[in-house]
Gaussian input, Z-matrix of N, CA and C with variables (Angstrom, degrees):
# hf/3-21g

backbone

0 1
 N
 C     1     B1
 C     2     B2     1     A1
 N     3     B3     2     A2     1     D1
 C     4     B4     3     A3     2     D2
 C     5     B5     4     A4     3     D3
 N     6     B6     5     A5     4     D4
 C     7     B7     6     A6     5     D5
 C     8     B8     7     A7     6     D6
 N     9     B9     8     A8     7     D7
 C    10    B10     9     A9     8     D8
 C    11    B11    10    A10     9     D9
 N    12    B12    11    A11    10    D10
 C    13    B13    12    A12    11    D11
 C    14    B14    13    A13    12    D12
 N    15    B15    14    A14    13    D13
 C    16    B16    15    A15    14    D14
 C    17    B17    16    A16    15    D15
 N    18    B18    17    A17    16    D16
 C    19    B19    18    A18    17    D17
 C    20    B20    19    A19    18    D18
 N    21    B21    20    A20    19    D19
 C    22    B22    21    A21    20    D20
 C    23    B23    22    A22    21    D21
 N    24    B24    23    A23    22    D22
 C    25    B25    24    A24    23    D23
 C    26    B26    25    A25    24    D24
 N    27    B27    26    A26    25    D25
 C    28    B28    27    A27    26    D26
 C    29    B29    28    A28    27    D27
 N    30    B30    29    A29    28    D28
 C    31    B31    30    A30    29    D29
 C    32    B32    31    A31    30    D30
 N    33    B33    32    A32    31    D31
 C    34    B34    33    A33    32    D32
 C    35    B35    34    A34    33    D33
 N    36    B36    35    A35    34    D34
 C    37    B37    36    A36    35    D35
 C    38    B38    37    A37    36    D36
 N    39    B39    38    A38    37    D37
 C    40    B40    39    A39    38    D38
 C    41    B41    40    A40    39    D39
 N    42    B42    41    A41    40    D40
 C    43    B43    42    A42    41    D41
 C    44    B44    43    A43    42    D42
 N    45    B45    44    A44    43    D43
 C    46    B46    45    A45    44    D44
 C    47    B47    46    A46    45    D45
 N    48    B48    47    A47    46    D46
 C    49    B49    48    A48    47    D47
 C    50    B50    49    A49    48    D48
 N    51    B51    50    A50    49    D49
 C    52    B52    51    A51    50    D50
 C    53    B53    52    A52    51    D51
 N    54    B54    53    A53    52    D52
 C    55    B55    54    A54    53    D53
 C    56    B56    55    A55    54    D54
 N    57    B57    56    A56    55    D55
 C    58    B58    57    A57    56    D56
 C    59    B59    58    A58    57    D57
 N    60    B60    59    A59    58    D58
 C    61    B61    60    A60    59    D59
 C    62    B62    61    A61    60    D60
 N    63    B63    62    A62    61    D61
 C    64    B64    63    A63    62    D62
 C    65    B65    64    A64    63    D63
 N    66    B66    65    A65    64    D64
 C    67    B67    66    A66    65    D65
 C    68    B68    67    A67    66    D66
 N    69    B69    68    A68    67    D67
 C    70    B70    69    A69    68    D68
 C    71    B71    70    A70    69    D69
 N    72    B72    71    A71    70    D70
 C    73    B73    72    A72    71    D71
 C    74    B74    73    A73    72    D72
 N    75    B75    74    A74    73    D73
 C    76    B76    75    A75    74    D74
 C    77    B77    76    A76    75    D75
 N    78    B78    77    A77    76    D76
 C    79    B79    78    A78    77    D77
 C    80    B80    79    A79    78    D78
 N    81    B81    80    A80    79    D79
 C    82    B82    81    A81    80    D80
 C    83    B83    82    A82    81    D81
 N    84    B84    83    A83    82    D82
 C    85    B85    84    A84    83    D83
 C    86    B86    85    A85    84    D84
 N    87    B87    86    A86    85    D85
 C    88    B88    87    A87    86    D86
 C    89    B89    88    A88    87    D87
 N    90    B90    89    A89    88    D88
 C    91    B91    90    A90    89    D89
 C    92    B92    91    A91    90    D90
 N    93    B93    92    A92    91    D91
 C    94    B94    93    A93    92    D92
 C    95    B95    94    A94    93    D93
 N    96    B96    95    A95    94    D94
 C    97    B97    96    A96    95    D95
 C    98    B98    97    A97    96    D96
 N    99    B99    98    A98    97    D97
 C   100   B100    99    A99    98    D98
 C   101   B101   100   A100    99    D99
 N   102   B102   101   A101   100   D100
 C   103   B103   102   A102   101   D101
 C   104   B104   103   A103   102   D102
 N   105   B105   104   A104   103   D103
 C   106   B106   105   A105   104   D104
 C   107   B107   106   A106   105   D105
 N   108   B108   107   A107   106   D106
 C   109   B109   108   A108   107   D107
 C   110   B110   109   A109   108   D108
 N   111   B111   110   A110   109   D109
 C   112   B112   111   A111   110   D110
 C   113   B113   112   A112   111   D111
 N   114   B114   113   A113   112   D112
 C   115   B115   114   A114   113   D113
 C   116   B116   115   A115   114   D114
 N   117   B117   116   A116   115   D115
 C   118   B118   117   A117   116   D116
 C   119   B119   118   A118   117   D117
 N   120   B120   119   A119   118   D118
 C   121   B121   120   A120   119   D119
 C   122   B122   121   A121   120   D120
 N   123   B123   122   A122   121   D121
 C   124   B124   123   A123   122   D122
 C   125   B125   124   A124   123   D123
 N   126   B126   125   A125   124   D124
 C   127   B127   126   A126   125   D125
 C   128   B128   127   A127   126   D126
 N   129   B129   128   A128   127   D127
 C   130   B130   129   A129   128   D128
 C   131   B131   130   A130   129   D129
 N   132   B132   131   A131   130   D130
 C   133   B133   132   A132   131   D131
 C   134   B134   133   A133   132   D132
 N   135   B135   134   A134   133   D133
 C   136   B136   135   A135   134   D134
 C   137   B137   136   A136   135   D135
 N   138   B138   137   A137   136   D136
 C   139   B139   138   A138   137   D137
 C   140   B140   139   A139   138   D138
 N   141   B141   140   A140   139   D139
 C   142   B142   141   A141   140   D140
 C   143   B143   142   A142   141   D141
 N   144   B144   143   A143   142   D142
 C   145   B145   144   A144   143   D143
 C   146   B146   145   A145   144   D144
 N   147   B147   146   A146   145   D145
 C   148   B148   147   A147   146   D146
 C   149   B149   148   A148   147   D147
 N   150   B150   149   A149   148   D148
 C   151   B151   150   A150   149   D149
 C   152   B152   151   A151   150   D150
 N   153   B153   152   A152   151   D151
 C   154   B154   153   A153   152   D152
 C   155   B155   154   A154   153   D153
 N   156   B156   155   A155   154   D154
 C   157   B157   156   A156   155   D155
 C   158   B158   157   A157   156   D156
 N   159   B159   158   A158   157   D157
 C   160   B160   159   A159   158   D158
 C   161   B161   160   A160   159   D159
 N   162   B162   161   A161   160   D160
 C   163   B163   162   A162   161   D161
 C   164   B164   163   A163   162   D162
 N   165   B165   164   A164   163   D163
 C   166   B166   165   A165   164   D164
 C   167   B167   166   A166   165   D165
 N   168   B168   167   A167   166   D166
 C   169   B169   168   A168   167   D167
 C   170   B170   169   A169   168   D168
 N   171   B171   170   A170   169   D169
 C   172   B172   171   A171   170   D170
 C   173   B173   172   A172   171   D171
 N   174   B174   173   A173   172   D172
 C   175   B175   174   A174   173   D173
 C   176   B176   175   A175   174   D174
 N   177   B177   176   A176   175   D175
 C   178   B178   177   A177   176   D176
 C   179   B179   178   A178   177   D177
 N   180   B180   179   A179   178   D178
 C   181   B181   180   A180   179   D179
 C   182   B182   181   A181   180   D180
 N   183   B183   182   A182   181   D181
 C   184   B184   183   A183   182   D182
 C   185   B185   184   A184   183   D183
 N   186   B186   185   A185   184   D184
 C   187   B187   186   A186   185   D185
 C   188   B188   187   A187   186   D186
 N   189   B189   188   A188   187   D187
 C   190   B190   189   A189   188   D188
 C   191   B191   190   A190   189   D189
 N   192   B192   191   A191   190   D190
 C   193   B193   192   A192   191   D191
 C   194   B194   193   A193   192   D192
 N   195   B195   194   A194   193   D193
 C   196   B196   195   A195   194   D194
 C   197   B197   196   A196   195   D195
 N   198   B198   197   A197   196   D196
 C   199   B199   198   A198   197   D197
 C   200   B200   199   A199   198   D198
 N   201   B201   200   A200   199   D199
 C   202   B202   201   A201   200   D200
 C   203   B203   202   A202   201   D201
 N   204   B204   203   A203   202   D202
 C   205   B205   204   A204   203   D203
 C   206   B206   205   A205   204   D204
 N   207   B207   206   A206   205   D205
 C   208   B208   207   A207   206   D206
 C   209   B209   208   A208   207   D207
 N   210   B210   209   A209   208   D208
 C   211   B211   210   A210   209   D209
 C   212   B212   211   A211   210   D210
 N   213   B213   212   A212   211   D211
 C   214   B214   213   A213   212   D212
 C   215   B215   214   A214   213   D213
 N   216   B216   215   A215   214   D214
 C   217   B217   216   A216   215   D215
 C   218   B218   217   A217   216   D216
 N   219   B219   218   A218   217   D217
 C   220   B220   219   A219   218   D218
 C   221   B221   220   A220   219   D219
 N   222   B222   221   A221   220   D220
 C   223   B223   222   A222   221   D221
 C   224   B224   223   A223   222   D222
 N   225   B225   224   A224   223   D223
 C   226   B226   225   A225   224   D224
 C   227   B227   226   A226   225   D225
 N   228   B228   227   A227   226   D226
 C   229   B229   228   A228   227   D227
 C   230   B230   229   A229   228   D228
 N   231   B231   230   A230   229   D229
 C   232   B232   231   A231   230   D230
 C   233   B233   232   A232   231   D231
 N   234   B234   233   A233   232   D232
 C   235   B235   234   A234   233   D233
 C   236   B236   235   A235   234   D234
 N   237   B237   236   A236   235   D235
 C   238   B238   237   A237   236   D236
 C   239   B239   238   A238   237   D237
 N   240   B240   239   A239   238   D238
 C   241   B241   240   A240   239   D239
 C   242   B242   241   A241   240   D240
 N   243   B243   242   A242   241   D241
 C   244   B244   243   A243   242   D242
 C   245   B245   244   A244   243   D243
 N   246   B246   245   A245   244   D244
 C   247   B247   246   A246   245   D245
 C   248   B248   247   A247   246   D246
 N   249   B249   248   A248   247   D247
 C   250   B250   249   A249   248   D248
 C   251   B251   250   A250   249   D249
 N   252   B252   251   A251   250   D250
 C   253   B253   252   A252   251   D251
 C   254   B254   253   A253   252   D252
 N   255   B255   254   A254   253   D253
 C   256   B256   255   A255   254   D254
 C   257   B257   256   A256   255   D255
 N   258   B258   257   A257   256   D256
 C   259   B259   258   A258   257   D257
 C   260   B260   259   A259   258   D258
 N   261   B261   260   A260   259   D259
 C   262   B262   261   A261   260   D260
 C   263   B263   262   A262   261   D261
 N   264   B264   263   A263   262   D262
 C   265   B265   264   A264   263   D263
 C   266   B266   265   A265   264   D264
 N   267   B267   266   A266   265   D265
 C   268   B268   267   A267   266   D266
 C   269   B269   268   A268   267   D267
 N   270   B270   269   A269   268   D268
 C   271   B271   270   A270   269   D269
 C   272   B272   271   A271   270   D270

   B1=1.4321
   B2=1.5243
   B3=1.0163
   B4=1.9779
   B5=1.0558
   B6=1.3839
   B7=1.1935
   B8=1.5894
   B9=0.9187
   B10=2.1456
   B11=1.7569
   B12=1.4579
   B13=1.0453
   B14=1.6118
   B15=1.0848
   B16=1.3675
   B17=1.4964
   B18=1.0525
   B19=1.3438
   B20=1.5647
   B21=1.4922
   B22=1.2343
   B23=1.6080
   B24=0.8842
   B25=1.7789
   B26=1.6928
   B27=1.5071
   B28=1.3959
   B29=1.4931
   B30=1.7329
   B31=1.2534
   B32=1.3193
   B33=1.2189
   B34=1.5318
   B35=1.2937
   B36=1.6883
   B37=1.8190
   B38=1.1027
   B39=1.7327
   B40=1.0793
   B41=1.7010
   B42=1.2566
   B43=1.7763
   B44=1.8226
   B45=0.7546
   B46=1.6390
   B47=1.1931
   B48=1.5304
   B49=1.4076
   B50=1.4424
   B51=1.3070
   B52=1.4177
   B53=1.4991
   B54=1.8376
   B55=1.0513
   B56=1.7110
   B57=1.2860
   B58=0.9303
   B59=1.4919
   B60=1.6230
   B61=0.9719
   B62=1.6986
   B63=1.4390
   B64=1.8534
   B65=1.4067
   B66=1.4725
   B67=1.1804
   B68=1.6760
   B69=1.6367
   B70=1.2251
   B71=1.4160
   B72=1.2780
   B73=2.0843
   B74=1.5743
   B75=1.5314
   B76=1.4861
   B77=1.8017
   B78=1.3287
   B79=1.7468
   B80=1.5633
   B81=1.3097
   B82=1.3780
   B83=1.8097
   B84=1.5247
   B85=1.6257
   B86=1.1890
   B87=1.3274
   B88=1.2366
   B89=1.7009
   B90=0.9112
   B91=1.7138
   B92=1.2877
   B93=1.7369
   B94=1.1615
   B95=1.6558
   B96=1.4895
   B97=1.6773
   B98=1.7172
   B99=1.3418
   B100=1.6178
   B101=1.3297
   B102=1.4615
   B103=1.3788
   B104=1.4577
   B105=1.4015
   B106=1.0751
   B107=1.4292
   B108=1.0627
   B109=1.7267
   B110=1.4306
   B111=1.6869
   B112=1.4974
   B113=1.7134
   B114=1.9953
   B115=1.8388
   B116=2.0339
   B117=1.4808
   B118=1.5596
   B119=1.9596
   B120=1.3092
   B121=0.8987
   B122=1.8153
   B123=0.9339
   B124=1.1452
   B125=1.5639
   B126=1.8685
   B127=1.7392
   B128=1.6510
   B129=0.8239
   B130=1.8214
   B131=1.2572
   B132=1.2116
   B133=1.6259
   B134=1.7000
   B135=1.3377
   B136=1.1072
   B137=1.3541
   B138=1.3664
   B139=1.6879
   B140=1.5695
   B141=1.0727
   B142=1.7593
   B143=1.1208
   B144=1.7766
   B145=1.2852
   B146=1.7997
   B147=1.4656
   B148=1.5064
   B149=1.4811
   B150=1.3891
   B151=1.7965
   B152=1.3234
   B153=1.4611
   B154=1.9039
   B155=1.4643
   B156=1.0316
   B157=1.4648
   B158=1.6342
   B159=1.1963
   B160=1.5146
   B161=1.8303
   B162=1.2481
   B163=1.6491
   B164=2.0438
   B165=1.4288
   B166=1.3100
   B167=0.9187
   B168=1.6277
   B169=1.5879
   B170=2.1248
   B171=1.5795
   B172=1.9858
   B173=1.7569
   B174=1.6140
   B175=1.7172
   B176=1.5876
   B177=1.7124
   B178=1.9806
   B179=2.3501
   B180=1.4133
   B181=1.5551
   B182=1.4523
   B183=1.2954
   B184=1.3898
   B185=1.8585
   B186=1.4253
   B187=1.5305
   B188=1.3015
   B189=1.3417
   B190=1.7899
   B191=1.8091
   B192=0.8779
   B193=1.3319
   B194=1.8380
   B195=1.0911
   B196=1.3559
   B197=1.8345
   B198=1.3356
   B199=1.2784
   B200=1.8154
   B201=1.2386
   B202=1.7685
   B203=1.2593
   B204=1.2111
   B205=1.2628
   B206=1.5993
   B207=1.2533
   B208=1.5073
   B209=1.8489
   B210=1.1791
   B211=1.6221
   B212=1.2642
   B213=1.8915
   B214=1.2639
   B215=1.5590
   B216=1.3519
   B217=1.3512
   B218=1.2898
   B219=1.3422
   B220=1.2017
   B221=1.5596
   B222=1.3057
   B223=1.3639
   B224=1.7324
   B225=1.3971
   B226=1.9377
   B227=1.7123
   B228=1.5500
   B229=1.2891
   B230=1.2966
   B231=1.5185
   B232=1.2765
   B233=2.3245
   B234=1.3906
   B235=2.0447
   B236=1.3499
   B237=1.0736
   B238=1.6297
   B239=1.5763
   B240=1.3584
   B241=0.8352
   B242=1.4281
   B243=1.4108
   B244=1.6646
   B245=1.3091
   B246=1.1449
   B247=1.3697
   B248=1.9582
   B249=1.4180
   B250=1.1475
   B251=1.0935
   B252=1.5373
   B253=1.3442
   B254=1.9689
   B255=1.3665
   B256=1.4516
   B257=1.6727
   B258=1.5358
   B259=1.8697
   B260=2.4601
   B261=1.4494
   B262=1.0695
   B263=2.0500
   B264=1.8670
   B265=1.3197
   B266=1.8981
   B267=1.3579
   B268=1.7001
   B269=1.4140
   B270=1.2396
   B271=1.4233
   B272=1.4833
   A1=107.65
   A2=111.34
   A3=121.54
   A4=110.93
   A5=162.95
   A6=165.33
   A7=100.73
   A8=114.73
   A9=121.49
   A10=86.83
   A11=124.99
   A12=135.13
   A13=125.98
   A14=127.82
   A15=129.18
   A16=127.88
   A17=126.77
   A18=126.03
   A19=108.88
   A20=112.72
   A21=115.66
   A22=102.46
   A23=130.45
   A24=149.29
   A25=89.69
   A26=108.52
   A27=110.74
   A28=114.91
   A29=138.79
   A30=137.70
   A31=122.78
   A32=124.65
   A33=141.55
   A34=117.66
   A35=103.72
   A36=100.15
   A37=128.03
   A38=116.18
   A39=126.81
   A40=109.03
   A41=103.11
   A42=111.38
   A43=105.37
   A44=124.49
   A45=121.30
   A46=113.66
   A47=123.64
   A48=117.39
   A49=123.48
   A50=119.42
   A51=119.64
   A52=99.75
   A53=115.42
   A54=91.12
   A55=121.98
   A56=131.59
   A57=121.67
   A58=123.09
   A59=113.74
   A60=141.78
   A61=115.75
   A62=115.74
   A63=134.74
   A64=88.65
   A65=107.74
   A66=109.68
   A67=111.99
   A68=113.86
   A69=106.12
   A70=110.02
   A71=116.91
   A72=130.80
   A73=75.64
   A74=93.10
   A75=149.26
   A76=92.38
   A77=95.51
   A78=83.85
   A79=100.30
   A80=107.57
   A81=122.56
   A82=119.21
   A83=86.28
   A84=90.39
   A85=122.67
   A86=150.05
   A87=126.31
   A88=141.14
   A89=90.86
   A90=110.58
   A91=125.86
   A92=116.66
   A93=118.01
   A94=112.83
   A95=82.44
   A96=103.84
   A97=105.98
   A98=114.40
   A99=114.86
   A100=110.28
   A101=119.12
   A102=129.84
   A103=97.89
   A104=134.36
   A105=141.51
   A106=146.74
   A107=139.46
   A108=124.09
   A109=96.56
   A110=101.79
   A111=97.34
   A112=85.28
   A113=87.71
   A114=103.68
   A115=81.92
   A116=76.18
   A117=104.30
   A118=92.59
   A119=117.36
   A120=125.49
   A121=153.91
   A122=141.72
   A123=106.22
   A124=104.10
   A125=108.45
   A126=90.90
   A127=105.44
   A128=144.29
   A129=148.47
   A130=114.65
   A131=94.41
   A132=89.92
   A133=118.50
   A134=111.46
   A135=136.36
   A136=123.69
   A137=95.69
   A138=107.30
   A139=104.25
   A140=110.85
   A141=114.47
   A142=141.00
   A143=115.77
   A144=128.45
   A145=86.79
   A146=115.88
   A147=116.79
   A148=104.53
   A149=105.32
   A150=100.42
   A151=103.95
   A152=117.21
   A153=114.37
   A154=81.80
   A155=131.50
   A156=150.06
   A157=105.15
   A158=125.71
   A159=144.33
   A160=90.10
   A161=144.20
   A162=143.10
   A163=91.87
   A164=93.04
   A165=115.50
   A166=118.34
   A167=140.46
   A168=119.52
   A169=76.35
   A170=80.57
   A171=92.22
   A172=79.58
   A173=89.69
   A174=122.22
   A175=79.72
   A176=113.89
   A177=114.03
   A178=63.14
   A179=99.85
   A180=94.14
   A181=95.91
   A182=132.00
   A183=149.52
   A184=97.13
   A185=115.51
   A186=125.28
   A187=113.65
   A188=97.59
   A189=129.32
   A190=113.97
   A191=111.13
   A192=153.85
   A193=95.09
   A194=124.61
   A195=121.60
   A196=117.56
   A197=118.18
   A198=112.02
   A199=107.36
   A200=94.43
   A201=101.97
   A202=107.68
   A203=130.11
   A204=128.47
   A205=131.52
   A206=105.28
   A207=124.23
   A208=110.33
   A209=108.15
   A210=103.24
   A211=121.93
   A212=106.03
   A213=102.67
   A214=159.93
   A215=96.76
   A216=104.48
   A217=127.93
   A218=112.03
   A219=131.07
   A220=121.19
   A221=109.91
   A222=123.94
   A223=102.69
   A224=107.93
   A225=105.46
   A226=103.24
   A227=113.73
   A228=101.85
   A229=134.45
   A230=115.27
   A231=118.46
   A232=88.58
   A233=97.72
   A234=99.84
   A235=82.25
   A236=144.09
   A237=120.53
   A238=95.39
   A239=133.99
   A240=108.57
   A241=134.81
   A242=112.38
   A243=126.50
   A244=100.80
   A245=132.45
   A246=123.08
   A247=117.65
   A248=112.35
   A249=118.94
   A250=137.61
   A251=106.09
   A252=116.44
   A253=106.88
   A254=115.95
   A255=93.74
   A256=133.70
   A257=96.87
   A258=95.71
   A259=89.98
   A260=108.58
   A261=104.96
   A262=135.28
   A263=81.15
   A264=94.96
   A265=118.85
   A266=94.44
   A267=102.12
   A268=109.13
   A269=101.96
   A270=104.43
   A271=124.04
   D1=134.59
   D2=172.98
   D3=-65.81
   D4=178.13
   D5=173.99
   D6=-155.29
   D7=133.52
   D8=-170.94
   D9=-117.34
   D10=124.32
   D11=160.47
   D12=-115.50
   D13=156.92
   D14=144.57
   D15=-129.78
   D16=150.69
   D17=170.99
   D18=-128.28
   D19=126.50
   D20=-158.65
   D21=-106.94
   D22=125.16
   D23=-174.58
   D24=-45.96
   D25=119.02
   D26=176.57
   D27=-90.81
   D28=138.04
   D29=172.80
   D30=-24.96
   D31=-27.39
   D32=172.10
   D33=-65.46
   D34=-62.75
   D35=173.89
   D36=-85.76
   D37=14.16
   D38=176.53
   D39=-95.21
   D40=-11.72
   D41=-167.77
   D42=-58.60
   D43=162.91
   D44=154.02
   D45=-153.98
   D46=149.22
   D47=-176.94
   D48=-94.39
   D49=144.26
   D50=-166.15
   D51=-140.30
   D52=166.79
   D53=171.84
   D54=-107.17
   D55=-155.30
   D56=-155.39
   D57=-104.42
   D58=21.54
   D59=172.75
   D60=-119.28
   D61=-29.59
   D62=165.87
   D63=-44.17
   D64=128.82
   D65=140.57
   D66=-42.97
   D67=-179.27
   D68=161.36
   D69=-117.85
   D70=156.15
   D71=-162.44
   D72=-70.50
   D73=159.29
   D74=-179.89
   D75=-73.83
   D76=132.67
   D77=159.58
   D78=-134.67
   D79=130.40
   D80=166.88
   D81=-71.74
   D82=148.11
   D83=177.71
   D84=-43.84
   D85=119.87
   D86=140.90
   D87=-43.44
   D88=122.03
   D89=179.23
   D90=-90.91
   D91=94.42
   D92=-167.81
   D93=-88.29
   D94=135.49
   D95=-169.40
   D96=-134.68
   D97=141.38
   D98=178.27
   D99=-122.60
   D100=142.15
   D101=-165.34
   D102=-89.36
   D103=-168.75
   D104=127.46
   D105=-124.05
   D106=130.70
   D107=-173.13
   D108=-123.08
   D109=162.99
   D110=174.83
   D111=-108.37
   D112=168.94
   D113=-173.48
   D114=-134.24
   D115=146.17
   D116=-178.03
   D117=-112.12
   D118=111.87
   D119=152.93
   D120=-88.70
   D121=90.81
   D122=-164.96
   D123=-116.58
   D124=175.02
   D125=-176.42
   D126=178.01
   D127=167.54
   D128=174.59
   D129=-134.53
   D130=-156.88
   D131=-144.56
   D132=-77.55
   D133=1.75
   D134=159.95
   D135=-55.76
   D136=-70.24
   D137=-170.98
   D138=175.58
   D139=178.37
   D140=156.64
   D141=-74.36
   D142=125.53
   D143=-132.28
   D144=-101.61
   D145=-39.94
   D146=-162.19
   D147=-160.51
   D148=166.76
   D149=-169.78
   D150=-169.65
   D151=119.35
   D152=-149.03
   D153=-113.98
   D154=161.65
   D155=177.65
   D156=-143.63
   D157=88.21
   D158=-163.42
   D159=-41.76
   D160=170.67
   D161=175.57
   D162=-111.89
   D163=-55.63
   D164=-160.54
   D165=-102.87
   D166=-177.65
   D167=-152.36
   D168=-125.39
   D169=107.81
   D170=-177.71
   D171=-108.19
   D172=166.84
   D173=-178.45
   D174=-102.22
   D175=134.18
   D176=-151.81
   D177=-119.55
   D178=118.62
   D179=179.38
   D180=-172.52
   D181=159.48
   D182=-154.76
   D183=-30.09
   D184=-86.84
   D185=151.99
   D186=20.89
   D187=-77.87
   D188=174.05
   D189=-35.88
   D190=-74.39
   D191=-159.21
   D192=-84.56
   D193=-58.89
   D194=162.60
   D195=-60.45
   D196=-44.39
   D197=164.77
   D198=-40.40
   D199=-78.10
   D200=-171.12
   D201=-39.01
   D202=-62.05
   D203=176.37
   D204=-36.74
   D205=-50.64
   D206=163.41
   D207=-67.57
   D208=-27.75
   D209=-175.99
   D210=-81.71
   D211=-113.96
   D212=139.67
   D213=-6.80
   D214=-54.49
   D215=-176.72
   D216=-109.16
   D217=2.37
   D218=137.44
   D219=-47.33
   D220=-85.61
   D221=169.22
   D222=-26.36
   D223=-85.78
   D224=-176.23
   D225=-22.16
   D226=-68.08
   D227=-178.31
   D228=-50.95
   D229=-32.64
   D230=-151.73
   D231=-86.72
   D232=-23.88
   D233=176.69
   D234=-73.66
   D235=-46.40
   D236=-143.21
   D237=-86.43
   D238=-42.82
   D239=177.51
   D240=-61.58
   D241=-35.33
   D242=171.30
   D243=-51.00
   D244=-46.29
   D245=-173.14
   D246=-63.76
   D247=-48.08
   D248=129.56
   D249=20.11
   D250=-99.68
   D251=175.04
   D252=-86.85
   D253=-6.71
   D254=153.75
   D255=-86.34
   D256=-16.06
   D257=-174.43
   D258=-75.30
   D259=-43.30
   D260=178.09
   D261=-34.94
   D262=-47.69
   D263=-177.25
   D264=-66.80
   D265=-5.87
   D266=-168.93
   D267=-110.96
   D268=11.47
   D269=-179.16
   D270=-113.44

């Protein structure tokens, strides 16, 4: 899935210091523009278990997809299930 973002320049990191005689700089319009990343989701019938947001520009292909699987999302499953069979066992 693509994900369309923006992040909009906050009043803070826009500040700059000058002194107290400088005029103060010009600020130009902002020009809104949206990036995109893709998100690797996975999830049951619950809800969503995990959700990868690539950092770097990877080739998303078997490799890919087998890493996560073996990593991450292993692990999420393998807590959710323990948890599972512990709320079960007390009941």
């Amino acid at each position: 899935m693509w994900v369309h973002y923006f992040t909009p320049e906050s009043k803070r990191s826009s500040m700059q210091q000058h002194h107290a005689g400088s005029p103060k700089p010009k600020k130009v319009k902002t020009v809104f523009s949206a990036g995109k990343v893709i998100a690797t989701i996975f999830w049951d019938s619950k809800g969503v278990l995990y959700m990868d947001f690539p950092t770097e520009r990877h080739t998303i292909n078997t490799e890919y997809y087998s890493a996560l699987l073996k990593g991450p999302v292993k692990t999420v499953i393998r807590n959710k299930r323990k948890r599972a069979q512990t709320s079960v066992s007390f009941l």
